[in-house]
N, CA, C and O atoms as a GROMACS GRO file, in nm:
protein
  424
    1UNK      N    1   0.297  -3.984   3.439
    1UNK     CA    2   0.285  -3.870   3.529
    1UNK      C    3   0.420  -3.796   3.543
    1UNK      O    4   0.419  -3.674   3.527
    2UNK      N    5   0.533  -3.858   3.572
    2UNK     CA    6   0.668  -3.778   3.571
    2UNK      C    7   0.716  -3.757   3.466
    2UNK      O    8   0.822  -3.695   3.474
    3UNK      N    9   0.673  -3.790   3.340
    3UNK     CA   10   0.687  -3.732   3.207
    3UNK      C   11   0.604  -3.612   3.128
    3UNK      O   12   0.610  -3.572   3.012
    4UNK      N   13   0.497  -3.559   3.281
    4UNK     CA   14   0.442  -3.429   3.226
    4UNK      C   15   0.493  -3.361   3.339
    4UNK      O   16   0.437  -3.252   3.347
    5UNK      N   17   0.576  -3.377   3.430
    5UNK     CA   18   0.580  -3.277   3.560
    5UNK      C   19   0.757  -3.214   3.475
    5UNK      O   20   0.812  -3.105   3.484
    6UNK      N   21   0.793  -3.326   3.409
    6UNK     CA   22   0.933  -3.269   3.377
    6UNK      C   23   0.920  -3.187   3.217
    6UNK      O   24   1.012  -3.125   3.164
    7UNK      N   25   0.772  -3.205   3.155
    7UNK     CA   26   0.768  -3.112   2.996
    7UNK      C   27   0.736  -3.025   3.105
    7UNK      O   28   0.827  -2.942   3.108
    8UNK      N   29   0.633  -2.996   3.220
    8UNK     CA   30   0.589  -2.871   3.269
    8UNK      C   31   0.738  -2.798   3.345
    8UNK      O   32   0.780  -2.684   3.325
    9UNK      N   33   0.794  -2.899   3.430
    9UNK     CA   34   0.930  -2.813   3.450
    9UNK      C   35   1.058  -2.722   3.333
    9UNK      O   36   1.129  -2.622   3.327
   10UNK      N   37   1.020  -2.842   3.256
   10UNK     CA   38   1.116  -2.817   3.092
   10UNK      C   39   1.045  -2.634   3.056
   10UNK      O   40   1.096  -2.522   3.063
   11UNK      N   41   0.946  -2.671   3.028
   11UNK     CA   42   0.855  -2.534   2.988
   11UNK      C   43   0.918  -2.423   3.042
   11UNK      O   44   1.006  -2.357   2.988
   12UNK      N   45   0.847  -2.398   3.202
   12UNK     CA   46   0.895  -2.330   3.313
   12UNK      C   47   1.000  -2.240   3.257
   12UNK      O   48   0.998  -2.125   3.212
   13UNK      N   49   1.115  -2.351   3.278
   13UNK     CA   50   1.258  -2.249   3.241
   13UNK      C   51   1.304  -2.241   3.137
   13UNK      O   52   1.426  -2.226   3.135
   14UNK      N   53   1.254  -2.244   3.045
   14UNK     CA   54   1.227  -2.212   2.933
   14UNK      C   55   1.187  -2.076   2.902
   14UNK      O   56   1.254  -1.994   2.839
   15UNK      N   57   1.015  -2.053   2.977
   15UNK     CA   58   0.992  -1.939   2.942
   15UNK      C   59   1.073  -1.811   3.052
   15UNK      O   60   1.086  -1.695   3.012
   16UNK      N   61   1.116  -1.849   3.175
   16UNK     CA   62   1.191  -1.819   3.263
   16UNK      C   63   1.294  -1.743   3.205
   16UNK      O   64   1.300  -1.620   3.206
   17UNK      N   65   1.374  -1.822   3.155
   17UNK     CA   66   1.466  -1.747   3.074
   17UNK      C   67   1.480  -1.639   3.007
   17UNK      O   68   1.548  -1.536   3.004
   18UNK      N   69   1.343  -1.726   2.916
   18UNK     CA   70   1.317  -1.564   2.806
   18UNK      C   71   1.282  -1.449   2.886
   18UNK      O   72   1.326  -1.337   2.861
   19UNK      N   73   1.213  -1.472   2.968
   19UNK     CA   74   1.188  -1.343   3.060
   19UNK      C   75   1.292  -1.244   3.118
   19UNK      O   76   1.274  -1.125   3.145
   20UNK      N   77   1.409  -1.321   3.132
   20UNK     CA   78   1.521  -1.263   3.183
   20UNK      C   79   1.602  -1.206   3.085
   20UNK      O   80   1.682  -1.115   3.106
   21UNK      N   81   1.582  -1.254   2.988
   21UNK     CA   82   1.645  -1.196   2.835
   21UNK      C   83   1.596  -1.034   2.791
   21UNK      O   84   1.474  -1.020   2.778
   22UNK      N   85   1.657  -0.947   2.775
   22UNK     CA   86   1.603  -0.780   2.797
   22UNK      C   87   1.733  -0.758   2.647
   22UNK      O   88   1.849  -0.782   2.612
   23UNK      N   89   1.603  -0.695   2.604
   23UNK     CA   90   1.638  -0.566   2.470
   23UNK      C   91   1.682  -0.475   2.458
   23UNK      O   92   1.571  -0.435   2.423
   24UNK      N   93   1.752  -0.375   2.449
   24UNK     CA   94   1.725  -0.272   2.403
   24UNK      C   95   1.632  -0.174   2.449
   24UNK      O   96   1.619  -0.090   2.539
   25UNK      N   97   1.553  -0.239   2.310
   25UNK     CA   98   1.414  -0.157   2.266
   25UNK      C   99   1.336  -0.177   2.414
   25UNK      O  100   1.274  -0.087   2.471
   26UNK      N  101   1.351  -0.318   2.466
   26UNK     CA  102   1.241  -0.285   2.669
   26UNK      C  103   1.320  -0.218   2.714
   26UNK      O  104   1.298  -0.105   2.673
   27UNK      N  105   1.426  -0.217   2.793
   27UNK     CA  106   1.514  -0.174   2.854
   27UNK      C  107   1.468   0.012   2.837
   27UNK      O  108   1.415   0.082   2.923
   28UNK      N  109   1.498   0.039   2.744
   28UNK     CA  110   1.454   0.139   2.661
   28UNK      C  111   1.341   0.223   2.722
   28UNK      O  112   1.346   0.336   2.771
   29UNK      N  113   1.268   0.162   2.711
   29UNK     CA  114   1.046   0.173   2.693
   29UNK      C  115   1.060   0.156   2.787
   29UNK      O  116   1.061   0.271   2.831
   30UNK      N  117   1.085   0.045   2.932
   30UNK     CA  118   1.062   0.029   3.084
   30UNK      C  119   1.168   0.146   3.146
   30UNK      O  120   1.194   0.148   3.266
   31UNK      N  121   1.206   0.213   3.080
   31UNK     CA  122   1.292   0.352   3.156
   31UNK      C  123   1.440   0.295   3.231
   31UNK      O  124   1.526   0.364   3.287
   32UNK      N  125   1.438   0.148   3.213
   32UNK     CA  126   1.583   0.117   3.312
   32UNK      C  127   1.694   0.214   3.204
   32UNK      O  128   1.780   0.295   3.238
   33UNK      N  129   1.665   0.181   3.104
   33UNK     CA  130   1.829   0.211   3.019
   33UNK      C  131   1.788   0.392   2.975
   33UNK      O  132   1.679   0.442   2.949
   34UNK      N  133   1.892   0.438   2.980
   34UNK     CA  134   1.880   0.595   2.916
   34UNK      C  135   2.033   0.596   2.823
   34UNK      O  136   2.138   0.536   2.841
   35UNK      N  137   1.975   0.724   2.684
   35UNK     CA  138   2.118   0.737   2.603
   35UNK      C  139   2.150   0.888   2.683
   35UNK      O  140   2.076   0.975   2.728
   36UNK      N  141   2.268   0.876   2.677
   36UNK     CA  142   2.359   1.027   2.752
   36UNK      C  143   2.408   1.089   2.622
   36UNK      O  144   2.417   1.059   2.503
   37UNK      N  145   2.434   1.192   2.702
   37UNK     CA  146   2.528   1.334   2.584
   37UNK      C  147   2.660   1.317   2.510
   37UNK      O  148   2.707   1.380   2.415
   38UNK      N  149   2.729   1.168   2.611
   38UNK     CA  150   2.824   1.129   2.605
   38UNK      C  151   2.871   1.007   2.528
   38UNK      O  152   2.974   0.940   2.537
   39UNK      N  153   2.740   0.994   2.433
   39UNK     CA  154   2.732   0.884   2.314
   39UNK      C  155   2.688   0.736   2.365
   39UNK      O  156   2.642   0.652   2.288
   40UNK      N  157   2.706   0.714   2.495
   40UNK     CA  158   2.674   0.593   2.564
   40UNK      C  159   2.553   0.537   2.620
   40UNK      O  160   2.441   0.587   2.611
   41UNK      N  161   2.565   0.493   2.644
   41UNK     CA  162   2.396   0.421   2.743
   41UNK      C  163   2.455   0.433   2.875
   41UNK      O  164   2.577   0.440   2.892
   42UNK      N  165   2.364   0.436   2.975
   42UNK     CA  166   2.381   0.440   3.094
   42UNK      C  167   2.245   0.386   3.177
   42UNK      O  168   2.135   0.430   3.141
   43UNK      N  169   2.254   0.284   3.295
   43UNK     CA  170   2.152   0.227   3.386
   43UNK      C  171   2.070   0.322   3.430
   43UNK      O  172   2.138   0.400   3.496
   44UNK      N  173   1.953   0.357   3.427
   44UNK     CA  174   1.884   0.468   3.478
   44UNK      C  175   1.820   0.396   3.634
   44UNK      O  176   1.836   0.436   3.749
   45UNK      N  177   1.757   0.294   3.589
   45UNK     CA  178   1.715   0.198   3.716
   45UNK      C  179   1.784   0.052   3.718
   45UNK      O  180   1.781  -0.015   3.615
   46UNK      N  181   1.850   0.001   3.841
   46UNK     CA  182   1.953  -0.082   3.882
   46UNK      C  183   1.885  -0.185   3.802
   46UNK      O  184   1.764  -0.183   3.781
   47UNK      N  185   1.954  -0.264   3.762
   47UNK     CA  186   1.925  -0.410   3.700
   47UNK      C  187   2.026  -0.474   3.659
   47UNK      O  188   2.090  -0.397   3.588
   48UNK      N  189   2.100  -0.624   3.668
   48UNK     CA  190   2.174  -0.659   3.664
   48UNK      C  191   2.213  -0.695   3.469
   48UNK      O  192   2.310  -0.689   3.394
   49UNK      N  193   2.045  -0.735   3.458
   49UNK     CA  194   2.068  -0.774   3.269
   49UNK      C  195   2.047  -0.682   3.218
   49UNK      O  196   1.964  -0.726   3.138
   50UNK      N  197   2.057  -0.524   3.185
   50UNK     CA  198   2.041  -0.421   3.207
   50UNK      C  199   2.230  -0.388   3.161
   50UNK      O  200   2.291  -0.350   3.061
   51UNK      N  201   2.259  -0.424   3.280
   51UNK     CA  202   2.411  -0.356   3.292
   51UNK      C  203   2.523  -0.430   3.205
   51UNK      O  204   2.623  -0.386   3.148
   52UNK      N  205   2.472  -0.553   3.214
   52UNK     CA  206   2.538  -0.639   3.057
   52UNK      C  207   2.489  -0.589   2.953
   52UNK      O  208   2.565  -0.528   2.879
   53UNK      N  209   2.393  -0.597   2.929
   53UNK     CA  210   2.362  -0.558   2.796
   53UNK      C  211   2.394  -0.373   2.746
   53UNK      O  212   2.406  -0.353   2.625
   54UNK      N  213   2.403  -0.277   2.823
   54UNK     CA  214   2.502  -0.182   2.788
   54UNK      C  215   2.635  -0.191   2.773
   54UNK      O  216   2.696  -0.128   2.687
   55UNK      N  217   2.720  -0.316   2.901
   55UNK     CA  218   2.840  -0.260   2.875
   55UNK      C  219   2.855  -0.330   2.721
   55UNK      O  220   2.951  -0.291   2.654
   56UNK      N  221   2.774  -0.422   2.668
   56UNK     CA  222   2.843  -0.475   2.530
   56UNK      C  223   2.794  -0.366   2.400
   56UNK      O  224   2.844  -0.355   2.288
   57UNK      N  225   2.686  -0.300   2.454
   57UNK     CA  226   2.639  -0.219   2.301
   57UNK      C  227   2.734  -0.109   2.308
   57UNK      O  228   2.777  -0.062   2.203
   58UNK      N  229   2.781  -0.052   2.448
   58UNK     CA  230   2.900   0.079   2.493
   58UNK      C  231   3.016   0.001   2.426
   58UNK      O  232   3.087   0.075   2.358
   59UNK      N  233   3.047  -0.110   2.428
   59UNK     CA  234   3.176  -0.148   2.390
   59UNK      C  235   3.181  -0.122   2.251
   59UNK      O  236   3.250  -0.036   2.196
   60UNK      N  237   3.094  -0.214   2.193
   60UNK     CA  238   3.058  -0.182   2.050
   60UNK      C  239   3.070  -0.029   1.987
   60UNK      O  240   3.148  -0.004   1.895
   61UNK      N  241   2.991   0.064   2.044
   61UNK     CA  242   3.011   0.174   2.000
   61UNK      C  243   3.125   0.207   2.033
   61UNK      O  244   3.189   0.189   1.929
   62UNK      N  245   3.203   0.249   2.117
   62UNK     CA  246   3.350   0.298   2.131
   62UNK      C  247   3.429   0.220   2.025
   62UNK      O  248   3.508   0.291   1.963
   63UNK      N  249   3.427   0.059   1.981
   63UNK     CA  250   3.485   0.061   1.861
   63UNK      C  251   3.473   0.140   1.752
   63UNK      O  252   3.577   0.192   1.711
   64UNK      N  253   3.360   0.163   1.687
   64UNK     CA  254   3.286   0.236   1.630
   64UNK      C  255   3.320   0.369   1.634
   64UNK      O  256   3.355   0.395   1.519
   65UNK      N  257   3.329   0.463   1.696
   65UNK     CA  258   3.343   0.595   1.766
   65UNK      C  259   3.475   0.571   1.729
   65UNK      O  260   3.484   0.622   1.617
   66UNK      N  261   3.595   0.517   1.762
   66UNK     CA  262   3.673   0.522   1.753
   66UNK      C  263   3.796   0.474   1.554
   66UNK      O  264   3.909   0.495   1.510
   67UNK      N  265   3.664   0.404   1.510
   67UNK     CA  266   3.701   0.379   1.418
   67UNK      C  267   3.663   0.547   1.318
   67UNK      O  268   3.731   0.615   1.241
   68UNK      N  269   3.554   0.555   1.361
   68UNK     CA  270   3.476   0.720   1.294
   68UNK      C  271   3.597   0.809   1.294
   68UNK      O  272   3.634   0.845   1.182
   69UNK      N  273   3.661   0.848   1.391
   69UNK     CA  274   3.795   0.898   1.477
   69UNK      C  275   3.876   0.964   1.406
   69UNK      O  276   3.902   1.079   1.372
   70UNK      N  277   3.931   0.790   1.383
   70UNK     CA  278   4.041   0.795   1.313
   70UNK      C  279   4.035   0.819   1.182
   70UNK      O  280   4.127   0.884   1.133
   71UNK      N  281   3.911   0.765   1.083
   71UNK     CA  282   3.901   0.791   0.941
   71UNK      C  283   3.854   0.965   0.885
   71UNK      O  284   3.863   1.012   0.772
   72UNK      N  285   3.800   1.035   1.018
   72UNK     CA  286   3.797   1.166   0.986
   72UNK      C  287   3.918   1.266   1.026
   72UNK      O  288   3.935   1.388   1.012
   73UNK      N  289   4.004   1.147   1.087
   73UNK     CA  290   4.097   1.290   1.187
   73UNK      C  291   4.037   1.398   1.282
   73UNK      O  292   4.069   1.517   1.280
   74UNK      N  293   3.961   1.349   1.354
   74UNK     CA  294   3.876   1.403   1.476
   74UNK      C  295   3.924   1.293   1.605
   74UNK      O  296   3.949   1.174   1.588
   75UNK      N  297   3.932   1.389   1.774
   75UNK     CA  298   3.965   1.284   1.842
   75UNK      C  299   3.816   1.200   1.892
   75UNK      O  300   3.704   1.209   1.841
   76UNK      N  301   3.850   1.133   1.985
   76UNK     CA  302   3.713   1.034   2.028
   76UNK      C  303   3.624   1.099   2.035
   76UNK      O  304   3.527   1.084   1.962
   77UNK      N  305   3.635   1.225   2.162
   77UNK     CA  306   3.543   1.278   2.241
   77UNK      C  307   3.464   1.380   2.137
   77UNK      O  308   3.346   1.412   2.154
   78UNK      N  309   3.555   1.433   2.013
   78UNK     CA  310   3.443   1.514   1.959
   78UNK      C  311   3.377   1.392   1.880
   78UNK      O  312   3.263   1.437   1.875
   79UNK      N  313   3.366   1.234   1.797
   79UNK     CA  314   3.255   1.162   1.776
   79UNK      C  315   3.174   1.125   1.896
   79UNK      O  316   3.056   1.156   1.876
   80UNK      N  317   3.194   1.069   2.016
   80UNK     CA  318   3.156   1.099   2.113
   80UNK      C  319   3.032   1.199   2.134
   80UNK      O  320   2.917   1.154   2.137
   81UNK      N  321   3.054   1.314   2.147
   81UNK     CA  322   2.996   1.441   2.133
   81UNK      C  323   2.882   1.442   2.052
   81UNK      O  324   2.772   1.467   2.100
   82UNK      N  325   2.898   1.415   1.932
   82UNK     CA  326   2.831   1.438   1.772
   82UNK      C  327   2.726   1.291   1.861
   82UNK      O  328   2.629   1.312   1.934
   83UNK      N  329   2.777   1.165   1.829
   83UNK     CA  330   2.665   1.054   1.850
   83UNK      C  331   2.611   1.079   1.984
   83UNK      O  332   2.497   1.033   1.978
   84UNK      N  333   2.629   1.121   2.089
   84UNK     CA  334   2.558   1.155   2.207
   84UNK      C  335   2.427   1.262   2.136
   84UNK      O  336   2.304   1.259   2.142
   85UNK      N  337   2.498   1.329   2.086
   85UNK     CA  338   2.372   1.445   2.015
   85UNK      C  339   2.276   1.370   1.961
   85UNK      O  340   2.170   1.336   2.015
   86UNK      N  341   2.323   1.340   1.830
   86UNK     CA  342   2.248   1.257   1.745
   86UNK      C  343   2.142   1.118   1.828
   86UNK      O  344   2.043   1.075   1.768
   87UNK      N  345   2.175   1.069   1.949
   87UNK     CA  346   2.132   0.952   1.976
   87UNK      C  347   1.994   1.002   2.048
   87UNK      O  348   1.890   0.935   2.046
   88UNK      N  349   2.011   1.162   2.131
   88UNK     CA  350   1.918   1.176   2.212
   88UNK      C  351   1.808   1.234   2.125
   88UNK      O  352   1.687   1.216   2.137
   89UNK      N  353   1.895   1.331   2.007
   89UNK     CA  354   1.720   1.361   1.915
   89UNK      C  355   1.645   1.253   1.863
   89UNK      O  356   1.525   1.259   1.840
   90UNK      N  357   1.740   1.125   1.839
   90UNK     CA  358   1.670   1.004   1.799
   90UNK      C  359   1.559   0.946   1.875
   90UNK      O  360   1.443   0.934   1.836
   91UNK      N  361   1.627   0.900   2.027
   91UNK     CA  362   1.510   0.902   2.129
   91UNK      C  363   1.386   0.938   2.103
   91UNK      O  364   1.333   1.040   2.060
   92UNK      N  365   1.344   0.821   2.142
   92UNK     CA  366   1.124   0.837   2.117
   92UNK      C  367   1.082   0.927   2.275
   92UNK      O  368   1.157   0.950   2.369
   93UNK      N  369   0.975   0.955   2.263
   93UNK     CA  370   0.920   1.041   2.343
   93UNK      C  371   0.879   0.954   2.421
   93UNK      O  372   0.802   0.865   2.384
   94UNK      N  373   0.918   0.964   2.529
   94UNK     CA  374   0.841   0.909   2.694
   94UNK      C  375   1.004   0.825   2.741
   94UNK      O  376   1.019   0.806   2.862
   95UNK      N  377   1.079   0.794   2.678
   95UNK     CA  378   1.233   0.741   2.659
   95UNK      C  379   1.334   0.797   2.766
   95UNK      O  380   1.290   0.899   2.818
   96UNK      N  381   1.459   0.757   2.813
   96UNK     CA  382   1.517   0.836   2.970
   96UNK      C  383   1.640   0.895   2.858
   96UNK      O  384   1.688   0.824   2.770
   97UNK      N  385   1.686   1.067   2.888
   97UNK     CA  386   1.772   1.122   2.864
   97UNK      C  387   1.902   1.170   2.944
   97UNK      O  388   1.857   1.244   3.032
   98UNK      N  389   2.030   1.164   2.956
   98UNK     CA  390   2.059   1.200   3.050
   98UNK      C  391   2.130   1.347   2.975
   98UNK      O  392   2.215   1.354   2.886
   99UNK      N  393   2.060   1.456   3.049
   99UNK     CA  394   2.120   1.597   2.993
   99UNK      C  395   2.208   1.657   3.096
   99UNK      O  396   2.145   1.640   3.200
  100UNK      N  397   2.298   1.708   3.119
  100UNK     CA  398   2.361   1.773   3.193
  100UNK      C  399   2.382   1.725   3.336
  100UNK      O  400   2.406   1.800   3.431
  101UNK      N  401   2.370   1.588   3.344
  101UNK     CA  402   2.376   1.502   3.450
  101UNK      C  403   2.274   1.472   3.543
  101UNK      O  404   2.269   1.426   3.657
  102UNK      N  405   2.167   1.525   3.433
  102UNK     CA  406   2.004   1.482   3.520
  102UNK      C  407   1.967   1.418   3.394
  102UNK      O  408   2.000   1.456   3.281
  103UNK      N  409   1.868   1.281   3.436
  103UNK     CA  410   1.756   1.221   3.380
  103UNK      C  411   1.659   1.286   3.340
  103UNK      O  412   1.619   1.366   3.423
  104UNK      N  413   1.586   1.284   3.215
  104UNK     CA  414   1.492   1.354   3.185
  104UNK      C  415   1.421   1.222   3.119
  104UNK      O  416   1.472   1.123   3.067
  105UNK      N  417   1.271   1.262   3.141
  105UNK     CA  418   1.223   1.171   3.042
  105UNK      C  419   1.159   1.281   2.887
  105UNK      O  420   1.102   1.390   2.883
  106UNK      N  421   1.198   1.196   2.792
  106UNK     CA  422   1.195   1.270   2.668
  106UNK      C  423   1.074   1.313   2.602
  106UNK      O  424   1.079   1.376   2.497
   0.00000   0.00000   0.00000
């Protein structure tokens, strides 16, 4: 008997976890996360795994952005600029935009 209450507890947080584990692509589709003008992601609706998981894909890209930069002789803000563009025509339709400092859905 206490060797199925602890596979059913084992389970539990198990799937617990995964639940707490957020994509992208949900983040995305559930409207928390939006791409801006400004090449970045930004929290549209508060969430704590949400706000990790941008600041590391924002980090990522600013390497990125910044590596683009330097190999064209352009400063940040105009790659910046260009991938903010590029990210929001990418955006699927029903997706959060942030244009001119309002949310739009796309």
């Amino acid at each position: 008997m206490k060797m199925i209450k602890w596979t059913s507890l084992l389970t539990a947080a198990m799937l617990t976890f995964n639940a707490f584990a957020l994509t992208l692509d949900e983040a995305k589709s559930q409207g928390i996360v939006g791409e801006t003008s400004s090449g970045y992601l930004e929290v549209v609706k508060s969430n704590a795994d949400a706000q990790q998981l941008i600041a590391d894909i924002n980090a990522k890209r600013k390497a990125k952005y910044l590596s683009l930069a330097k190999k064209n002789g352009i400063t940040l803000e105009q790659v910046e600029t260009l991938a903010g563009a590029k990210a929001i025509a990418k955006t699927s339709p029903g997706q959060m935009v942030k244009i001119d400092g309002q949310w739009r859905k796309k």
